[in-house]
C-alpha positions in Angstrom: 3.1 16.4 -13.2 0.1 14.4 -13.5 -2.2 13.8 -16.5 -5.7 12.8 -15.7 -8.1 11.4 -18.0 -11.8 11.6 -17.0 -14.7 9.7 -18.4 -15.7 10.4 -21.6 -19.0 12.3 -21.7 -21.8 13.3 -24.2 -22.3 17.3 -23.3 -19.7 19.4 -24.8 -21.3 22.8 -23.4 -21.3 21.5 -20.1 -18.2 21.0 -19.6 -17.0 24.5 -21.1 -19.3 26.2 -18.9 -17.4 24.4 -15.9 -14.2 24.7 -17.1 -15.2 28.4 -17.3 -17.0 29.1 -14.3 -16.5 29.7 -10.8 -15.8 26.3 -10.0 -17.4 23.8 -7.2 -14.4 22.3 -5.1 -11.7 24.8 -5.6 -11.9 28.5 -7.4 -11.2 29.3 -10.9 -9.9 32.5 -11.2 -9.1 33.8 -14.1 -10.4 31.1 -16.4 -8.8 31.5 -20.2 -8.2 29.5 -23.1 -4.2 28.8 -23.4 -4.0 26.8 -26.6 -6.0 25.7 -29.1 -6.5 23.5 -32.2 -6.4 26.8 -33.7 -5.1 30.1 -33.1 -8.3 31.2 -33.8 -10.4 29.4 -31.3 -12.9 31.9 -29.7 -11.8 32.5 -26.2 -15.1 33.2 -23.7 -12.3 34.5 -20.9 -10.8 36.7 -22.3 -13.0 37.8 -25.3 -16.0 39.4 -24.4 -17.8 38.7 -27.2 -16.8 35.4 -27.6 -19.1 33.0 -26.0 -19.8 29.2 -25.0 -21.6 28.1 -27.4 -19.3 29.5 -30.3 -16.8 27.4 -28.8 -18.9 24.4 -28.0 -20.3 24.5 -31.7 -16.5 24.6 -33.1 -15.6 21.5 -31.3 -18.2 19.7 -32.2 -18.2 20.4 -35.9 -16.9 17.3 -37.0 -19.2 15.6 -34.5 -22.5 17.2 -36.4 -21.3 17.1 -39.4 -21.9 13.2 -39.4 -24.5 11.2 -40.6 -26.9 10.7 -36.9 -26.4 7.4 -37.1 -22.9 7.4 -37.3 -22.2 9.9 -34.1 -20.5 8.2 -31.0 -22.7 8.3 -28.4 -19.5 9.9 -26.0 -17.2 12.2 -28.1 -16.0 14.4 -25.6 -12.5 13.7 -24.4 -11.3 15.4 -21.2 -7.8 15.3 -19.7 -6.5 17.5 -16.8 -2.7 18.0 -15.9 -1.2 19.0 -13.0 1.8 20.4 -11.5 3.2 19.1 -8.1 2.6 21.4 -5.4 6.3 22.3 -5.0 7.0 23.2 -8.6 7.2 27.0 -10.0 4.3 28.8 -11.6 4.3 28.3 -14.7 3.5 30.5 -17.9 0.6 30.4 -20.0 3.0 30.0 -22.8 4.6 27.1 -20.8 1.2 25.3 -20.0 0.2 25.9 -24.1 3.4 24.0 -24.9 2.8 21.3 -22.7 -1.2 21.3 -24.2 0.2 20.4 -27.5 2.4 18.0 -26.5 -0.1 16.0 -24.2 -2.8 16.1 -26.9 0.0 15.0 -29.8 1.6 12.2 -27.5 -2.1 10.9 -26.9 -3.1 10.3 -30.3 -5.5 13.6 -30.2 -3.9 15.9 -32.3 -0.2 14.0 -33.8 2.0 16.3 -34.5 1.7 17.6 -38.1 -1.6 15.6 -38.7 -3.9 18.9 -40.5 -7.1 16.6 -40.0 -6.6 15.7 -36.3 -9.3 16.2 -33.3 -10.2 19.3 -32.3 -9.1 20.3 -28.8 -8.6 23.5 -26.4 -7.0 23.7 -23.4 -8.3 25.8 -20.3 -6.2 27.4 -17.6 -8.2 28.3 -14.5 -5.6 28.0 -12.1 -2.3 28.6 -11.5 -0.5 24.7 -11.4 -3.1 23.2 -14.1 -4.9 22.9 -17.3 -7.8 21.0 -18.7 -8.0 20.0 -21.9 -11.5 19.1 -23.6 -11.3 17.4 -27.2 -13.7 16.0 -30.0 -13.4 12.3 -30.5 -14.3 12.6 -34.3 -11.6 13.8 -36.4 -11.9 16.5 -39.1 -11.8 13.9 -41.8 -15.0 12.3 -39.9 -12.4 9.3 -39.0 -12.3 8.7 -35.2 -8.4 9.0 -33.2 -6.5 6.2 -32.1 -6.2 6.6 -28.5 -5.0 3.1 -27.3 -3.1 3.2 -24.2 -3.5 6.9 -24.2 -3.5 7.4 -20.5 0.3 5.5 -20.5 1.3 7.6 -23.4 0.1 10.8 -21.5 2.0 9.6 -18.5 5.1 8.7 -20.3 4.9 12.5 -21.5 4.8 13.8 -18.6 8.0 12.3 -17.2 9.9 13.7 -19.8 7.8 17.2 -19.4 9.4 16.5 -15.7 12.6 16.8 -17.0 12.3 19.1 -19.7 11.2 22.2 -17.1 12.4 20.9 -14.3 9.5 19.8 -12.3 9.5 16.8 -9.9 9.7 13.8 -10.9 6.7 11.3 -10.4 7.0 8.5 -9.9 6.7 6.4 -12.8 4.1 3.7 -12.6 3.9 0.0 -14.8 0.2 -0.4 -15.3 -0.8 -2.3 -12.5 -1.7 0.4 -9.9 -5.6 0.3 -8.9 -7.6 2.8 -10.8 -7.7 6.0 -8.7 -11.1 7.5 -7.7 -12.0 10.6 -10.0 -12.6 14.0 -8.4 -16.9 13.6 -9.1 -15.9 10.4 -6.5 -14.0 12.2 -3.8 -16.5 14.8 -3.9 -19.1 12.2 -3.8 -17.3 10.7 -0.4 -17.1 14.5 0.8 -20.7 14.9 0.6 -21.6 11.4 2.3 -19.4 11.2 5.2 -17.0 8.6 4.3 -13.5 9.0 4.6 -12.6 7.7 1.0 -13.8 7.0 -2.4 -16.1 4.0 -2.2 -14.2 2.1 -4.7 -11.3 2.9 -2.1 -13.4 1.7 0.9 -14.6 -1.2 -1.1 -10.8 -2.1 -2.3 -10.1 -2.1 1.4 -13.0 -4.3 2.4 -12.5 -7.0 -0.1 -8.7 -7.7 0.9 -9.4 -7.8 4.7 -12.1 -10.5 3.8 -9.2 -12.1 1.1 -6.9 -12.6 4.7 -6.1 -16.0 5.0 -9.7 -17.2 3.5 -9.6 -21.0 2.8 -12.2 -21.1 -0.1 -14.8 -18.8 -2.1 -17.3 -19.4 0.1 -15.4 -18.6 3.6 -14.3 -14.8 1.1 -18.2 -14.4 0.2 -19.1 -14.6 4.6 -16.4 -12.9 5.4 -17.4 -9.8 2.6 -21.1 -9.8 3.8 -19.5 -9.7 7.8 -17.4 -6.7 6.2 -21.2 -4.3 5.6 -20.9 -4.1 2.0 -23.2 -5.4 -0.5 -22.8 -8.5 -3.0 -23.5 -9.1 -6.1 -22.6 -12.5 -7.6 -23.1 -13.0 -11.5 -24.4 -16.0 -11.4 -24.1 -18.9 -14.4 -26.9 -21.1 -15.5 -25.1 -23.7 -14.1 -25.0 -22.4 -11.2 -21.5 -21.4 -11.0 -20.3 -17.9 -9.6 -18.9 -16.4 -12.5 -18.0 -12.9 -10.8 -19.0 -10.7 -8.3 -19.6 -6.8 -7.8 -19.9 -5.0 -4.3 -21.1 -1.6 -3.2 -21.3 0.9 0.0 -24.1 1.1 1.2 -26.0 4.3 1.1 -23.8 4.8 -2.1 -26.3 5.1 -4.7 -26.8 6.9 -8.6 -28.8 9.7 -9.2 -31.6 6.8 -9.8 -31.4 5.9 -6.5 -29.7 2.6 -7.5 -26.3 0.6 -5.2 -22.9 1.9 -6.9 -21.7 -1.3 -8.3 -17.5 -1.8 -8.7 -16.6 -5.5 -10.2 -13.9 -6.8 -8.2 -11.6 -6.4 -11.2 -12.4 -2.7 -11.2 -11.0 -2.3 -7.7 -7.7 -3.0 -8.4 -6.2 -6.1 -11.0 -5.4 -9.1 -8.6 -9.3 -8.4 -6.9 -11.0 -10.1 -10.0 -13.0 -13.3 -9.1 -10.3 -15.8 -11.2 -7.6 -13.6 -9.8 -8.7 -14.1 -6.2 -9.1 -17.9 -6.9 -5.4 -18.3 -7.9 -4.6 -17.5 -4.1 -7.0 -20.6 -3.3 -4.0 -22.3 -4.8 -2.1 -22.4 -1.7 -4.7 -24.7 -0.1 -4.6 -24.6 4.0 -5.0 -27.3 6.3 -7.8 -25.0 8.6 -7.8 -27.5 11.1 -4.0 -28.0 11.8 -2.9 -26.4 15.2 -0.6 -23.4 15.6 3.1 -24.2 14.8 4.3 -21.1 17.5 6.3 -22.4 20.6 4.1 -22.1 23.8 5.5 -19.1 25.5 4.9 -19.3 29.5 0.9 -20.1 27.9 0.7 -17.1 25.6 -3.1 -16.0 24.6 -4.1 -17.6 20.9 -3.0 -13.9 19.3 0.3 -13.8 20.9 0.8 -17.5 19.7 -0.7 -16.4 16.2 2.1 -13.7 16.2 4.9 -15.9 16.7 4.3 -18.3 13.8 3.7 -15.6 12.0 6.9 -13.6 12.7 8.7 -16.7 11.6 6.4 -17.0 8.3 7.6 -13.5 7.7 11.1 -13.8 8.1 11.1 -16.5 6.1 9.9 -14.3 3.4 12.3 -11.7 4.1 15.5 -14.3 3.4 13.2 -15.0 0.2 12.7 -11.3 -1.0 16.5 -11.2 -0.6 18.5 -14.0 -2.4 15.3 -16.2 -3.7 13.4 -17.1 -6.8 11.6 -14.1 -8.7 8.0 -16.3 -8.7 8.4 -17.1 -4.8 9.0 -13.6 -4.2 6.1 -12.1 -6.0 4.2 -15.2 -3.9 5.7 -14.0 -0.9 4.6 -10.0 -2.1 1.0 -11.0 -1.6 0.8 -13.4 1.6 2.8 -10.5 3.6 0.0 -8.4 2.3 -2.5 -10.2 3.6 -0.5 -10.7 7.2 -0.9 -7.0 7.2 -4.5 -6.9 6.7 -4.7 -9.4 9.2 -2.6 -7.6 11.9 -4.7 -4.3 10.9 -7.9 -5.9 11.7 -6.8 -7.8 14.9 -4.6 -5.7 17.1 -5.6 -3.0 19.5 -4.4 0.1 20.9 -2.5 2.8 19.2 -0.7 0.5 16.6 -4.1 0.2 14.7 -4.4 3.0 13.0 -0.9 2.8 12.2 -1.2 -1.0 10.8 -4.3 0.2 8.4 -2.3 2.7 6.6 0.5 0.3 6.6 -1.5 -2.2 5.1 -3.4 0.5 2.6 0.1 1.8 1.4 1.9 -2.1 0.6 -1.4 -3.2 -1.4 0.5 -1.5 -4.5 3.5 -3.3 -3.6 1.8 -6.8 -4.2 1.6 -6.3 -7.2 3.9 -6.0 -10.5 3.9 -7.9 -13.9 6.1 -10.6 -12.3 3.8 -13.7 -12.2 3.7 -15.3 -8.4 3.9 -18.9 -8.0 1.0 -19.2 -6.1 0.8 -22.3 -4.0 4.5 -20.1 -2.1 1.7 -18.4 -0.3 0.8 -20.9 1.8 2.9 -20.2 4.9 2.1 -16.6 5.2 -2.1 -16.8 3.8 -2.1 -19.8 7.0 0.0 -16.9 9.2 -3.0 -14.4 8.1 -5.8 -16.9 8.6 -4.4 -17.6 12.6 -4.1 -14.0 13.1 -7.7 -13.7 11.7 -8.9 -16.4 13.9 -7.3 -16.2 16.7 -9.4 -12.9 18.0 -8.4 -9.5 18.8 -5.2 -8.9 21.3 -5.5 -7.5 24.4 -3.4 -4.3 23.7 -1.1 -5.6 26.7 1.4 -8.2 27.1 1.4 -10.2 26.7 0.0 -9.6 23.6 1.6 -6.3 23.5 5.5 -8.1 23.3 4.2 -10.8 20.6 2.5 -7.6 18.6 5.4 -5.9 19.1 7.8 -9.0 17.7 6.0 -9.5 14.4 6.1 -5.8 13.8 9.9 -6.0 14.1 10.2 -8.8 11.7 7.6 -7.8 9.3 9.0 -4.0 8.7 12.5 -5.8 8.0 10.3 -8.1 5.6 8.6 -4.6 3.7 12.3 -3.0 3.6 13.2 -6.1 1.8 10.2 -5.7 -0.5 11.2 -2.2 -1.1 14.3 -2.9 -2.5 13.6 -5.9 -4.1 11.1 -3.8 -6.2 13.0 -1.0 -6.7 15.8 -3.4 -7.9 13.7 -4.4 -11.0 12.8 -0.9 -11.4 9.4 -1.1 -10.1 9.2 2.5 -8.7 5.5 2.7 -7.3 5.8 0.0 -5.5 9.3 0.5 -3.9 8.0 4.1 -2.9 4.4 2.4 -1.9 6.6 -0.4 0.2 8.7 2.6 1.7 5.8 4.2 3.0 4.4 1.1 4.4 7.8 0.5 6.4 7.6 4.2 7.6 4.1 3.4 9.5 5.0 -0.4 10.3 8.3 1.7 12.4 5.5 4.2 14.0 3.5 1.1 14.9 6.3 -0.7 16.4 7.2 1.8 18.9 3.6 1.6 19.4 3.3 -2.1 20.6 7.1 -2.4 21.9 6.4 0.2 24.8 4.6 -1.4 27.1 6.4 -4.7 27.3 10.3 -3.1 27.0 9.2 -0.7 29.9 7.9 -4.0 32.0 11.0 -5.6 31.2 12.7 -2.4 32.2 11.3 -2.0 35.5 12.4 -6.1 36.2 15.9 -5.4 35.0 16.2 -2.1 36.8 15.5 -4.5 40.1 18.0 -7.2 39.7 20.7 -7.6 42.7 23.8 -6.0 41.5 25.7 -8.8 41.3 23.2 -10.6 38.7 23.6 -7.0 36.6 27.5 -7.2 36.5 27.3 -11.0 35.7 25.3 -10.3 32.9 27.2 -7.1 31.7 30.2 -9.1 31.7 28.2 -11.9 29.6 27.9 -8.9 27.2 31.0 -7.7 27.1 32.0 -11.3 25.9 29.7 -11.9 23.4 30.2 -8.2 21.7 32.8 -6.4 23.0 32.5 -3.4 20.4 28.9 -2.9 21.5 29.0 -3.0 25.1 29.6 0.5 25.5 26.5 1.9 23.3 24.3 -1.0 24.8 24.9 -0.1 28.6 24.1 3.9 27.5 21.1 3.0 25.9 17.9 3.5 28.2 17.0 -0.3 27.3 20.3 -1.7 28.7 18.1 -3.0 31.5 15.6 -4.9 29.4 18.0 -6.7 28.0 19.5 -7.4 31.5 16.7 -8.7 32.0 15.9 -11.0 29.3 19.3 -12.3 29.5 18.4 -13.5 33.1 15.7 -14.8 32.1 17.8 -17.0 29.4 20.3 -17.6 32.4 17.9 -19.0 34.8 16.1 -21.4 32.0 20.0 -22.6 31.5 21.4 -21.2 28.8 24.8 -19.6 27.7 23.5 -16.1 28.1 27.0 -15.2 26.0 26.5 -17.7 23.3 22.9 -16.4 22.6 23.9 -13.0 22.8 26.8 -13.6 20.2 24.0 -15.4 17.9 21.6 -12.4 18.1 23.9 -10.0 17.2 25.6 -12.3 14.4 22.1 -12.2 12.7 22.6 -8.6 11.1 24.2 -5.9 11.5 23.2 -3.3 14.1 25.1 -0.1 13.5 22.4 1.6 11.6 19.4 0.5 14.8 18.1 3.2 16.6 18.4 0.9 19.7 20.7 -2.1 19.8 19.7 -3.2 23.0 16.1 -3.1 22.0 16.7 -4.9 18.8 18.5 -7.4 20.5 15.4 -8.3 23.1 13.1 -9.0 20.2 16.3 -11.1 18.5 16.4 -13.4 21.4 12.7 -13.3 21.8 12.4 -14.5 18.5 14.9 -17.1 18.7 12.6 -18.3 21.3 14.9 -18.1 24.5 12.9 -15.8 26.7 9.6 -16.2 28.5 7.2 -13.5 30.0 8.6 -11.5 33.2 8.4 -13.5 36.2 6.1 -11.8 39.0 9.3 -10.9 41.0 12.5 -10.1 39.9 14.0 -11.5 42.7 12.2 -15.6 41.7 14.1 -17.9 41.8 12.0 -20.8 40.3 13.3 -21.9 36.6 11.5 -22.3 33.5 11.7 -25.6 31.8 14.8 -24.9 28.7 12.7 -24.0 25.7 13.9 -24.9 22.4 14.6 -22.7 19.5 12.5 -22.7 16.7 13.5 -25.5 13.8 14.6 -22.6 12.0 17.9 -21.6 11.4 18.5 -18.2 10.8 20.7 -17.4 7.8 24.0 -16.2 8.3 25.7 -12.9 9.2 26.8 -12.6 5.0 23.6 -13.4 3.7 21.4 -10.9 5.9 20.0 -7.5 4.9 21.2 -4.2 6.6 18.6 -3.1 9.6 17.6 0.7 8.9 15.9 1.2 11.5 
């Protein structure tokens, strides 16, 4: 069940005569008054000779019974509530119950309080209720609605469990604001495919993706399309800053402004400066091994896959401020992998991205300056260009999708460990497109290796299967039914010719984590080694002899087999 509060407005008798008319957006059918302040409220529904104004004038009694002067310019309250889409139909008696217990757990009418607010409550369709109220009590005092909008939430939880509805998921006050319906209608009627505060929350943390300084976020918002606004000190000092869509404009024909901190809490000017914190070195060089001369956003990839799995041993057994740190730079490697990679995986990446924002934040304060190996990671992604789509792009997209959805799974239950609900479900829902998005990316170059493997000699093949059955004896069986036996075939042979122990790897990979619960264990294995660093791109011909030059693994050391999180996927 979710309780809505809109803005406050002025006009009493235009709201009733929405409430009670046909509606724009969706139907009313049937609009009636369920519950009232009193019983005696006229009804203009279902009482014929009961009309809008006789119920606009009773509201607003205590309102005009004030001195001009002392009249608030907005006393109409408005709250909506709304049943899930799965739960029964309820009764009118049912929605009147929950009417009075929304308006006494928001401070409108208290429970037993004879000089409270005046209210009604308007049923119009079958799974909701609005509820309009006066803000100026019968004894002329005004209600004390601080925090109402928690206090109507926390109501509706235990509504939840009173009549058995579903459970929403409780949230913990940090969640961006959501649009209101006048906004998604607004968006409707211009084209856009979201709220413009949505758009614009969207715009300002691409541009926040690895950003050096204020002035590199301020380019990189005007290169987004959306326009600036910077409040401006007499000293000449930014003090804040409000954007807009453009084409968005007022009935005055005037940019819709949103303040950064509007958009969502951590997008406030000071807020954003804190990430500024973690100061970057923008001309050191990529960290990433050279891989057989990878492109500048396959190298980008592979320092960032070890940036993120970095934070995924963090998210797991480290410090609480790290962790929230850690929260925010994977956000912004996601926002830099949804701007920057091409092909089907895009779309994918941008709802990815969209649905972790919420998990960035929480009331744990982040130690800041832990951002820097993951804001750098975004910034290289950022700066490296767009990928090619194919590998071998395509295998290094493909490799930080792997490790950051294990990175996200870890944020979802480090998060829903501390009872942060909203954003273990928002975190959840990011892994669930970062999986979709992996298979994405990973198809191209596992099919490539595919077709290499599937062209060995057979003696290479049986020399490497019995490598395997060495190294994991309890997996060999699954691994050679799986259709990507023959990728990893072939990037063991590729390990083998630059001179390794293609059984000693093999053991390491699969020591890492477990691998019961992987859709594939010979696909996760492929991306284990390739992020170890042991295998190059496919040589032109299966049957080449030449050998790579050894390349050495990364400097670091992944943690051991007791301290790693179980794979889901």
């Amino acid at each position: 069940m979710i309780p809505s509060i809109h803005e406050r407005g002025s006009d009493a008798a235009g709201l009733i005569g929405y409430l009670y008319g046909p509606g724009t957006k969706e139907e009313h059918t049937d609009p009636h008054l369920v519950a009232a302040f009193d019983p005696l409220t006229p009804d203009p529904g279902r009482d014929r000779g009961a009309t809008y104004q006789q119920l606009q004038r009773l509201l607003d009694q205590p309102v005009n019974a004030l001195p001009k002067g002392r009249r608030p310019a907005k006393h109409v309250w408005h709250i909506s509530v709304r049943a899930s889409p799965e739960d029964p139909v309820l009764s009118d008696e049912d929605w009147a119950a929950i009417a009075r217990r929304t308006v006494a757990a928001t401070g409108i009418a208290p429970d037993g309080d004879e000089r409270a607010c005046r209210w009604a409550a308007v049923r119009h369709a079958d799974d909701h209720i609005h509820i309009i109220a006066t803000l100026v009590r019968d004894d002329g005092r005004r209600p004390r609605l601080h925090n109402e909008a928690r206090r109507a939430q926390a109501e509706a939880r235990r509504i939840e469990a009173d009549y058995g509805l579903r459970r929403v998921t409780p949230g913990d006050g940090t969640a961006a604001k959501r649009p209101t319906r006048a906004a998604r209608h607004k968006a409707e009627r211009l084209g856009q495919e979201a709220a413009s505060q949505e758009l614009l929350r969207e715009h300002v943390r691409r541009a926040l993706a690895g950003v050096a300084d204020e002035a590199e976020f301020f380019d990189r918002l005007a290169a987004e399309g959306v326009r600036i606004d910077k409040r401006i000190a007499p000293s000449g000092d930014v003090l804040g800053y409000k954007v807009a869509i453009v084409g968005d404009r007022n009935k005055d024909n005037e940019p819709v402004w949103y303040a950064g901190s509007t958009l969502a809490p951590d997008l406030s000017l000071p807020r954003i400066r804190k990430r500024f914190t973690a100061a970057m070195d923008t001309d050191a060089p990529l960290t990433a091994l050279d891989r057989g001369g990878a492109s500048a956003p396959a190298r980008a990839r592979y320092a960032a896959a070890q940036a993120a799995d970095s934070a995924r041993v963090t998210l797991t057994f480290g410090d609480e401020g790290i962790a929230a740190a850690h929260l925010v730079g994977i956000g912004e490697v996601l926002d830099a992998l949804a701007q920057t990679t091409a092909g089907p995986s895009r779309a994918e990446l941008r709802e990815a991205a969209w649905h972790f924002e919420r998990a960035t934040r929480s009331h744990i304060r982040a130690r800041d300056e832990e951002m820097y190996a993951l804001r750098r990671a975004a910034r290289q992604i950022v700066h490296s260009g767009t990928t090619a789509g194919r590998s071998p792009d395509g295998a290094a997209t493909a490799l930080i999708l792997d490790v950051v959805v294990l990175a996200v799974i870890a944020a979802a239950r480090w998060h829903a460990a501390r009872g942060h609900a909203q954003q273990a479900q928002a975190a959840q829902q990011a892994a669930d497109h970062l999986r979709t998005a992996y298979q994405a990316a990973a198809a191209e170059p596992l099919a490539v290796l595919r077709v290499y493997g599937e062209r060995l000699p057979a003696l290479t093949r049986r020399r490497h299967a019995a490598a395997v059955r060495a190294a994991v004896p309890h997996l060999v069986d699954r691994l050679q039914a799986e259709p990507g036996w023959n990728s990893l075939v072939m990037v063991l042979d590729q390990a083998e010719r630059a001179g390794y122990d293609t059984a000693a790897l093999l053991a390491k990979a699969a020591a890492q984590r477990e691998l019961g619960s992987a859709d594939s264990a010979s696909d996760v294995l492929v991306w284990r080694l390739h992020h170890l660093g042991y295998i190059t791109p496919p040589p032109r011909s299966p049957d080449q002899q030449s050998k790579p030059t050894p390349t050495a693994p990364p400097a670091h050391t992944p943690a051991s087999p007791a301290t790693q999180p179980h794979r889901t996927r």
